[in-house]
TIVOMI-783264 format. One record per atom (N, C-alpha, C): x, y, z; atom name; residue number from 1; residue in three letters. Coordinates in Angstrom, 1 decimal, m for minus. Layout:
N
ATOM  c1  c2  c3  atome  num  residu
ATOM  X  Y  Z  CA  NUM  ALA
...
//
This chain:
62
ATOM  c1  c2  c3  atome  num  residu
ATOM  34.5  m17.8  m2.2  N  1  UNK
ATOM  35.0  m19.0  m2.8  CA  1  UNK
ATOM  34.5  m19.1  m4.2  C  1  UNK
ATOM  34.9  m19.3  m5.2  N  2  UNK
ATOM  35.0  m19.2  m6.2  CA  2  UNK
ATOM  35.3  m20.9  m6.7  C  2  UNK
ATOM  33.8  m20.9  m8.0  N  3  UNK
ATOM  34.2  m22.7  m8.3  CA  3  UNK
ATOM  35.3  m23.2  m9.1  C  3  UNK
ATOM  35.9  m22.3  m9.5  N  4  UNK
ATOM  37.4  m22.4  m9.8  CA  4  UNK
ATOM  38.2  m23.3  m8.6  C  4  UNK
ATOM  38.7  m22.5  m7.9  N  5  UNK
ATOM  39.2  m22.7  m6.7  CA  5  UNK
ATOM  38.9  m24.5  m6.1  C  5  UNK
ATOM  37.1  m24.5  m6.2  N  6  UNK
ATOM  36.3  m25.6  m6.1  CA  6  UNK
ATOM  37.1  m27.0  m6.8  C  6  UNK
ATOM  37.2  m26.7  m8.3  N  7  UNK
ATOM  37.4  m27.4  m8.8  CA  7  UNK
ATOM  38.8  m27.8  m9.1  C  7  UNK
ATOM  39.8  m27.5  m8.0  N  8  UNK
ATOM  41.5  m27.6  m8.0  CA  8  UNK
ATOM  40.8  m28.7  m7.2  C  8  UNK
ATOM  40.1  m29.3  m6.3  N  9  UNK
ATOM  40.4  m29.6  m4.9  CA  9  UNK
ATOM  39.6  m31.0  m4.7  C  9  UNK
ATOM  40.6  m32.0  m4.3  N  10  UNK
ATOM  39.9  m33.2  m4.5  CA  10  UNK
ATOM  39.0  m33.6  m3.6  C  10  UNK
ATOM  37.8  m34.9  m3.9  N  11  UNK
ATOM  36.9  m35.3  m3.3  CA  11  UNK
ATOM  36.9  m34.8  m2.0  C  11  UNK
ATOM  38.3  m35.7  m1.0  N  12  UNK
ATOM  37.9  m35.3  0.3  CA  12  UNK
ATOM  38.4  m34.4  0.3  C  12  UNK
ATOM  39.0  m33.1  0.0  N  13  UNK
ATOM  38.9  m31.8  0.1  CA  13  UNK
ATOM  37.5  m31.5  0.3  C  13  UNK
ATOM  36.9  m31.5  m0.7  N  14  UNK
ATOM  35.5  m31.3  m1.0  CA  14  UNK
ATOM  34.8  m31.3  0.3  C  14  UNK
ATOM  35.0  m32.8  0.7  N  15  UNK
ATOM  34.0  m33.7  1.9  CA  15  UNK
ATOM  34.3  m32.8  3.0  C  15  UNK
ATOM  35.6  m32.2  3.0  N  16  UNK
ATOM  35.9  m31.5  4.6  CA  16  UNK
ATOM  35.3  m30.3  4.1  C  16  UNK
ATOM  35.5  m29.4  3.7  N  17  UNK
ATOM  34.8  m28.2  3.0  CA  17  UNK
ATOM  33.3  m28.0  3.3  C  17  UNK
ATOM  32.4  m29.1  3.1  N  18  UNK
ATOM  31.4  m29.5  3.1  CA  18  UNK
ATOM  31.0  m29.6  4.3  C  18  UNK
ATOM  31.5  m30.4  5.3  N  19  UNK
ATOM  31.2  m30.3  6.7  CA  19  UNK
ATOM  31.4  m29.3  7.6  C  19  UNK
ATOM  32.8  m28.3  7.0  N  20  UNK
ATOM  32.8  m27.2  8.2  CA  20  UNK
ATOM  32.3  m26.2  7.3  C  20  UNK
ATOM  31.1  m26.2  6.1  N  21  UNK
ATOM  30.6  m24.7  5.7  CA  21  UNK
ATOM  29.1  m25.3  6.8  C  21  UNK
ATOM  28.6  m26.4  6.5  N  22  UNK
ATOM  27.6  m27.3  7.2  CA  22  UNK
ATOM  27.5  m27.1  8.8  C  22  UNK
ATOM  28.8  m26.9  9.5  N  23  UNK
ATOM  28.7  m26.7  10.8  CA  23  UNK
ATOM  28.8  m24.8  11.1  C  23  UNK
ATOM  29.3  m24.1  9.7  N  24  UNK
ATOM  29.2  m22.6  10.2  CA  24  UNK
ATOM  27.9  m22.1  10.2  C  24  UNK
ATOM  27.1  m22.3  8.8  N  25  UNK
ATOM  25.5  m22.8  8.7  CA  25  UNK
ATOM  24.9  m23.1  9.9  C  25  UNK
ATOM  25.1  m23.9  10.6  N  26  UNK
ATOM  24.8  m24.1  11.8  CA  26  UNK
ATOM  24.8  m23.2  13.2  C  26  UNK
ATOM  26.0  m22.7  13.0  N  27  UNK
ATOM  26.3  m21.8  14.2  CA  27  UNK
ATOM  25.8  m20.6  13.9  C  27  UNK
ATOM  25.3  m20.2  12.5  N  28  UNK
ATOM  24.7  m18.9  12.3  CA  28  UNK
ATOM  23.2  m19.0  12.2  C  28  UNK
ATOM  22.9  m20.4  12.3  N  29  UNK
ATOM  21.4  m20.6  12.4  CA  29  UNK
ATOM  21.1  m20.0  13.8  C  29  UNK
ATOM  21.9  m20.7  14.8  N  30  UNK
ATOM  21.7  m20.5  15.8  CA  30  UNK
ATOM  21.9  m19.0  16.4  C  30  UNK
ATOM  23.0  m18.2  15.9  N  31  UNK
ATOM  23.0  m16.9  16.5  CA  31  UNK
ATOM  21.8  m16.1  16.1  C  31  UNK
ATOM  21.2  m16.4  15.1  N  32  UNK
ATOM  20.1  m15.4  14.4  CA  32  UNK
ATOM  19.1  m15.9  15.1  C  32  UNK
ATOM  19.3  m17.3  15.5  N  33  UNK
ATOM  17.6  m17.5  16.6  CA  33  UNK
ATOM  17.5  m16.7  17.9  C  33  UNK
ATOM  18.7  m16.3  18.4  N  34  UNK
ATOM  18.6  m15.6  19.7  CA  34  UNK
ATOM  19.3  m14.3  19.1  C  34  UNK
ATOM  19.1  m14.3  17.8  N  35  UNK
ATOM  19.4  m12.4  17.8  CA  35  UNK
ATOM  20.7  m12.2  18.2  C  35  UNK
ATOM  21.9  m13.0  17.8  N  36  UNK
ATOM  22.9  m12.4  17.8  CA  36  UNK
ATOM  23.6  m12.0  16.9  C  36  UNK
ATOM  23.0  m12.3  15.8  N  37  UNK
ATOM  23.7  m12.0  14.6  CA  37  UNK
ATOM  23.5  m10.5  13.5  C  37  UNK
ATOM  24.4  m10.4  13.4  N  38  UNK
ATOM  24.6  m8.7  13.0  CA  38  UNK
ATOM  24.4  m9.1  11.3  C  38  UNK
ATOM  25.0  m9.3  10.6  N  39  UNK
ATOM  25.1  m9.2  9.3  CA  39  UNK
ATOM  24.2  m10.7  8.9  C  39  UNK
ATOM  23.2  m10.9  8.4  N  40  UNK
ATOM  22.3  m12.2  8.3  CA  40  UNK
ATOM  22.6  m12.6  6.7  C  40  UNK
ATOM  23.4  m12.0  6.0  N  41  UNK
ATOM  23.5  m11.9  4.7  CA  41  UNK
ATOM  24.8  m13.1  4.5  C  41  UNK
ATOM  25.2  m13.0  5.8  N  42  UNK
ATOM  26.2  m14.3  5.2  CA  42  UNK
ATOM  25.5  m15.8  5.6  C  42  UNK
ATOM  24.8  m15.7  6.1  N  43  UNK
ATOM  23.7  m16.7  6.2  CA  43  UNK
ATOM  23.4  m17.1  4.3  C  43  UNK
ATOM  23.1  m16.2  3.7  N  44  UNK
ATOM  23.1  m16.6  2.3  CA  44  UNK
ATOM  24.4  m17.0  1.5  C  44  UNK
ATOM  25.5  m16.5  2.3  N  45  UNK
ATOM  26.6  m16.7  1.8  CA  45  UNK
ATOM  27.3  m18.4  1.8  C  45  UNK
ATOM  27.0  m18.7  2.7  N  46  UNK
ATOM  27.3  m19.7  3.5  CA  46  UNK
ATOM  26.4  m21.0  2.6  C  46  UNK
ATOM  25.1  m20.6  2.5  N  47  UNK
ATOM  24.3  m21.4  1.6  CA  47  UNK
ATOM  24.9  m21.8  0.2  C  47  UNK
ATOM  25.2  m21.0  m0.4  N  48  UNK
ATOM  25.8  m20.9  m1.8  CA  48  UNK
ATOM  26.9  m21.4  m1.9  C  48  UNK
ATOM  27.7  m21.0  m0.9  N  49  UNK
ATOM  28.8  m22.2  m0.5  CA  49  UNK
ATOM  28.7  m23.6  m0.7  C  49  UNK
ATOM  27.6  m23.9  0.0  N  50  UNK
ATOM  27.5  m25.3  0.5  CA  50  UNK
ATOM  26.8  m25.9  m0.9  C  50  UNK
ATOM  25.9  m24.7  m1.6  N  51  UNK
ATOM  25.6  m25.7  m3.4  CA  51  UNK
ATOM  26.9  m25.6  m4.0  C  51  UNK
ATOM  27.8  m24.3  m4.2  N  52  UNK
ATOM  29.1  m24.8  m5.0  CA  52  UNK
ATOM  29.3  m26.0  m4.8  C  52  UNK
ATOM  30.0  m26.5  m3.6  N  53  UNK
ATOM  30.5  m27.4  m3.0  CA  53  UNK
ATOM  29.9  m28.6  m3.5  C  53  UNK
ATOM  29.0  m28.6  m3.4  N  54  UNK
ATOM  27.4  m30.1  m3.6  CA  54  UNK
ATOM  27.8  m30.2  m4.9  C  54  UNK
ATOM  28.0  m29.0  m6.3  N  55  UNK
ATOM  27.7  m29.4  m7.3  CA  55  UNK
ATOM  28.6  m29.4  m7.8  C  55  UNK
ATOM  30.0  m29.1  m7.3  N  56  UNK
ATOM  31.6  m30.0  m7.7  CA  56  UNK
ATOM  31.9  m31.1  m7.4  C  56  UNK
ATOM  31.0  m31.5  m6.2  N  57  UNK
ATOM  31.2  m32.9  m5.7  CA  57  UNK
ATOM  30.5  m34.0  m6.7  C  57  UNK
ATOM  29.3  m33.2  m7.4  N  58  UNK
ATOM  28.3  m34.0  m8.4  CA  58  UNK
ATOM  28.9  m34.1  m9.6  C  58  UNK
ATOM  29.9  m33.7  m9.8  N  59  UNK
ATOM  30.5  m33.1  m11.2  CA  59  UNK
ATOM  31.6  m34.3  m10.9  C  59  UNK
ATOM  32.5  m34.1  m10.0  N  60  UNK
ATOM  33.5  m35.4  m9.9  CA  60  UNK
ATOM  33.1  m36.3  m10.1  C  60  UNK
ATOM  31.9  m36.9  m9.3  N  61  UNK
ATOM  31.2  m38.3  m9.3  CA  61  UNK
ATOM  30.9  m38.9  m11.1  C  61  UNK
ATOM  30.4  m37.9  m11.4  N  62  UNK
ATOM  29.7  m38.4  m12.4  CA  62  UNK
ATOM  30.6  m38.8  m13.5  C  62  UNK
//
């Protein structure tokens, strides 16, 4: 995801965006605690997501 893309997409776009990268974050927290997770690199991917996300939402607000 690309902050281009980010930046087409309004607030609550954003807000939903924001909750389901928040809940996949979540689900990969959890597979890598019991070792199910194969590729842990989207664990970083997913993070970076969720700052794009944070810092186009900070960018509208302001």
């Amino acid at each position: 995801m690309t902050s281009k893309e980010l930046r087409e997409m309004t607030a609550e776009q954003l807000n939903a965006k924001l909750t389901e990268l928040k809940k996949e974050l979540f689900n990969l927290r959890f597979q890598h605690a019991v070792n199910q997770l194969e590729n842990t690199h989207k664990m970083t991917e997913v993070k970076r997501d969720i700052a794009r996300v944070m810092t186009v939402l900070n960018e509208k607000n302001a």
